[in-house]
N, C-alpha and C positions, 0 to 999 in steps of 0.2 A: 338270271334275273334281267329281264332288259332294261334299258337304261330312259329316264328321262329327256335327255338332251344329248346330241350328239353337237361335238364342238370341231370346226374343219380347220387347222393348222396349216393357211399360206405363209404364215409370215411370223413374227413374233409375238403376235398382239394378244392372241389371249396367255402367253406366261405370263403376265403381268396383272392379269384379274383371277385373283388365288380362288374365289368361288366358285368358279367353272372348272376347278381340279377337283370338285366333291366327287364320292364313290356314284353318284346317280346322273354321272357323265361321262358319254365316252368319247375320246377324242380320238382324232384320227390324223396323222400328219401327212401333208403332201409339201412340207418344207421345200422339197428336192425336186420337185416336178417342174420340169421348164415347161415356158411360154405357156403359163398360167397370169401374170398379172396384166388386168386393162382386157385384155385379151387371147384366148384362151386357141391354142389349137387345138384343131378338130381328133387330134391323135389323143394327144392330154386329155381333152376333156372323154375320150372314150374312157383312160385309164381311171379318169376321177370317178366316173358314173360303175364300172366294176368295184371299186373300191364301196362306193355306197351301198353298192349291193348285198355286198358281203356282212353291215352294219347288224349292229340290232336297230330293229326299230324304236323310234323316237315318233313324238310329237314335234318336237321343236329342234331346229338346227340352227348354229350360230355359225356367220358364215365366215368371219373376218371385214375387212373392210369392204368398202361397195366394190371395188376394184373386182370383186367374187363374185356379185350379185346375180354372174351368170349361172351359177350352180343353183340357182332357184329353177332352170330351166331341166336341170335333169331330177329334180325333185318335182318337180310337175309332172312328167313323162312317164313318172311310178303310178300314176291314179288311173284306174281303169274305170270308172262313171264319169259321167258327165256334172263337170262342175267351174264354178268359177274364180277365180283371184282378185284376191281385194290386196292393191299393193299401195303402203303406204312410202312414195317416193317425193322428194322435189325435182324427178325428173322423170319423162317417162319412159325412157329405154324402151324407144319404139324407134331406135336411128337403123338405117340400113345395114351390116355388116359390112366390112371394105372387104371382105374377101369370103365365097365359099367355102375356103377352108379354114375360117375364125368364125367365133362367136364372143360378144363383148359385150362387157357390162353394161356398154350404151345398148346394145339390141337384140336381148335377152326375150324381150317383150312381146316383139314384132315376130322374132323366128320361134315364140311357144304358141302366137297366134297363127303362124303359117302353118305351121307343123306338127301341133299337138291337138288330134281330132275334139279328143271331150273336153278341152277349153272350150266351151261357149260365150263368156262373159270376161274383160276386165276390169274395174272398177280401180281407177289412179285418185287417189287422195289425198290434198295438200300441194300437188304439181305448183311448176313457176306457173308465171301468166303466157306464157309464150307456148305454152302446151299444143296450140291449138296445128301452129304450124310444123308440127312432130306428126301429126297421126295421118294415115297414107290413107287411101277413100277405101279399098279393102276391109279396114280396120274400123270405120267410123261405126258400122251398124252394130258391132260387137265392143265395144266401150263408153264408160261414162266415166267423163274426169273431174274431180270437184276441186277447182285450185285453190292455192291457199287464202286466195279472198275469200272465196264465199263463206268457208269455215267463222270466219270474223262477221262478213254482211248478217248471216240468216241460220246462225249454227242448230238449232232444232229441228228448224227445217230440213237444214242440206244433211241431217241422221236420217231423218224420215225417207228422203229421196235418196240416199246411198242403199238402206234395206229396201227398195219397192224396185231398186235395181239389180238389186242378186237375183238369177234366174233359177239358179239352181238350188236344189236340198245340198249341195256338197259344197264348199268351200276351202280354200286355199287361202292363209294369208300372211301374205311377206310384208316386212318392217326394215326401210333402210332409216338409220337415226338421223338422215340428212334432213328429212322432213321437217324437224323439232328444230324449236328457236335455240342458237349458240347457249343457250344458259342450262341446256338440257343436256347437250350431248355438244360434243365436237368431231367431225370428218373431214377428210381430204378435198369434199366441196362444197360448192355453195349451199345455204340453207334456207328453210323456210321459216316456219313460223308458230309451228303447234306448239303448245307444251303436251306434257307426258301423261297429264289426266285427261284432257281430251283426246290423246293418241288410246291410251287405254280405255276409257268409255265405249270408242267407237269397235273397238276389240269384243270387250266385253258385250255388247249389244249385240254383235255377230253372232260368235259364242254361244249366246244364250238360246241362238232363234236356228242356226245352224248345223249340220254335222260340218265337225272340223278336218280335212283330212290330213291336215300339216301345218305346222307354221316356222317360218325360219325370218331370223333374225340379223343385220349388216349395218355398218355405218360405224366400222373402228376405227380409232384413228392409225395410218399405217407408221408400222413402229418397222424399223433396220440397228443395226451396229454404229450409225451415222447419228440418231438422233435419238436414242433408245434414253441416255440421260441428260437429254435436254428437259428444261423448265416447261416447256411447251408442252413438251411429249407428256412428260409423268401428267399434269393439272388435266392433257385431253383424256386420258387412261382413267384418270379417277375420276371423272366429270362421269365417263361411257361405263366407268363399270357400276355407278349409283344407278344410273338408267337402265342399264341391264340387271338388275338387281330389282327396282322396283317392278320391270315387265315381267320379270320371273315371277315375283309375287304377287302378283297381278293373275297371272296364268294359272297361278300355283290352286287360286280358291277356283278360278273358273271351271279348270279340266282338270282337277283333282292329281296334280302334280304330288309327289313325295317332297316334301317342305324341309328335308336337310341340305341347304345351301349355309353355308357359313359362311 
């Protein structure tokens, strides 16, 4: 039977959210895998993208914290039509890679627009304000970024102008929970401003109007041996797993998910 969600084990973060252990998820560990966190070598990241392969397929992948966000890049690399990503980030991991042989969660973005032919469109939604001086001129004709102002200035609107900018029938769409105001979720950086009905609405409006060919999920807070029972840690764990909980059931009516999450 395949599985609804596949869950990706960098670190400790989802043993701690007991819903993501249901039978209609499968997990896969790369605990042990060096020069995976921030930045990801090109050797490792071959071994993660085999490992993928091997999966059942999912709709949806959780990915750990954003520190991972680059494995949205080998989950893009799976889609053979031409189609676009709708990424709900407060940043737009469009930075240069420091080296040929890394890729990193800062520029996951820029090397899927280099590199992955049927990417045609991205669509960054909720970005900081400073977005502007992120995106390289290569890049300008193939993106629209709606930053977390406009969401606030002109919100009907800026829905209207996010669908009249998908170019494609197929869509991709990644969710790091950085995006969402602190009261929704808590990550390792800075945040924006959504909350989780609006981050869902604009999901679900996709959804409805699109084929979906994926979607994966980021923005745990990162858990170690160091800080695993701090006060901090457990309130960001339970703050991220109500958020992942309600996006699930979110998902669950949309694309007809199996509803046993407990």
């Amino acid at each position: 039977m395949d599985s609804n969600v596949t869950v990706l084990n960098f670190d400790q973060t989802y043993h701690k959210q007991s819903f993501l252990q249901a039978e209609n998820c499968e997990s896969l560990d790369f605990e042990q895998m060096p020069s995976t966190n921030l930045f990801c070598e090109k050797e490792s990241l071959f071994q993660i993208d085999q490992r993928l392969r091997q999966r059942r397929m999912s709709q949806i992948t959780f990915l750990g914290s954003g520190n991972y966000h680059y494995v949205s890049y080998l989950l893009l690399s799976e889609i053979q039509r031409p189609f676009s990503l709708v990424l709900f980030d407060h940043h737009t991991d469009m930075f240069p890679s420091p080296s040929d042989s890394l890729i990193a969660c800062g520029s996951w973005v820029r090397e899927s627009l280099e590199k992955l032919p049927m990417l045609k469109k991205v669509i960054i939604i909720g970005v900081n304000e400073d977005w502007q001086q992120q995106i390289p001129s290569f890049a300008e004709e193939k993106m629209a970024v709606y930053s977390k102002q406009s969401l606030h200035t002109d919100y009907s609107n800026t829905i209207k102008s996010i669908m009249k900018e998908i170019a494609t029938d197929t869509v991709y769409i990644s969710i790091d929970k950085d995006v969402l105001d602190l009261k929704e979720a808590v990550t390792a950086w800075d945040h924006g401003t959504m909350n989780l009905n609006q981050l869902m609405e604009i999901v679900e409006k996709i959804i409805s109007d699109k084929d979906i060919s994926g979607i994966d999920i980021c923005g745990e807070y990162p858990i170690s041996p160091t800080n695993e029972y701090n006060k901090r840690t457990r309130e960001a764990v339970k703050k991220n797993e109500r958020a992942n909980r309600i996006i699930i059931e979110h998902l669950t009516q949309c694309i007809g998910l199996s509803p046993s999450f407990n």
